[in-house]
N, C-alpha and C positions, 0 to 999 in steps of 0.2 A: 503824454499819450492821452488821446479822448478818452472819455470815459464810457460813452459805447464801446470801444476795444477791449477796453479792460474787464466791463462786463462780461464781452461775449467769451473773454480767452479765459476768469473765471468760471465758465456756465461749461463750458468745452473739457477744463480740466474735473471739475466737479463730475460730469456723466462719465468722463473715464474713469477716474477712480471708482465711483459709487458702483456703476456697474462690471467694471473691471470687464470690459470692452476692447477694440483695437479703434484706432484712428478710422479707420472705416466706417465701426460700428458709430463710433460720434458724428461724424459726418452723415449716415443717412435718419439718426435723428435730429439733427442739428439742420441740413438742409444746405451746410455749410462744406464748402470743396473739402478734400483731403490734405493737398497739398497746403491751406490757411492753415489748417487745424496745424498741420505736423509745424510751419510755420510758426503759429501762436505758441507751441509747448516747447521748441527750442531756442525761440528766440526772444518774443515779449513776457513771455509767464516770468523767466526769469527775473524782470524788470519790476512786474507785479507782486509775486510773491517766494520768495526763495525757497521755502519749506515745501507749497507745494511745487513748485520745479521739480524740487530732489525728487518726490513722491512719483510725479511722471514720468520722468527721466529714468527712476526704476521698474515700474509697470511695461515702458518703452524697450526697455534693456530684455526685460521677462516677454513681451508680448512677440520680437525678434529671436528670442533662442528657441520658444515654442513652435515661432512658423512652419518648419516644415511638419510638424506633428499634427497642427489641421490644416493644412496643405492634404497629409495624406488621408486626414477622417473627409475630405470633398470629396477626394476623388473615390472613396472607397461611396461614399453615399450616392454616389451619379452612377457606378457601376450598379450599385444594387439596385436602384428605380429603373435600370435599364433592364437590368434581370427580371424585372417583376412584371416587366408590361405583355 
């Protein structure tokens, strides 16, 4: 693997854990698609670094059973800018 990949898929797993983020939120700091990113964390991280795999692969697990809970704080936030104008 180049070792620009491997930078960028440490630099990817690093802003997710550090800020405890979603693939999303790394992606619109990163600049980088969604789908690379979710790419990078189940399939090269692995390659690169096992420990933190595990670490993403559990934030991943966490970030998916939370969805629909801010799923409903958006839509609860859009209703209320709505209400307010």
């Amino acid at each position: 693997m180049e070792r620009i990949i491997r930078d960028r898929v440490i630099l990817e797993a690093n802003i997710f854990l550090d800020y405890k983020t979603t693939v999303r939120g790394v992606s619109t700091i990163t600049g980088i698609s969604k789908s690379t990113i979710h790419k990078d964390f189940v399939e090269n991280l692995k390659e690169i670094d096992l420990v933190m795999y595990h670490k993403v692969k559990a934030q991943l697990k966490q970030n998916k059973d939370e969805r629909h809970i801010r799923g409903g704080q958006a839509t609860k936030e859009l209703y209320k800018n709505k209400k307010s104008r």
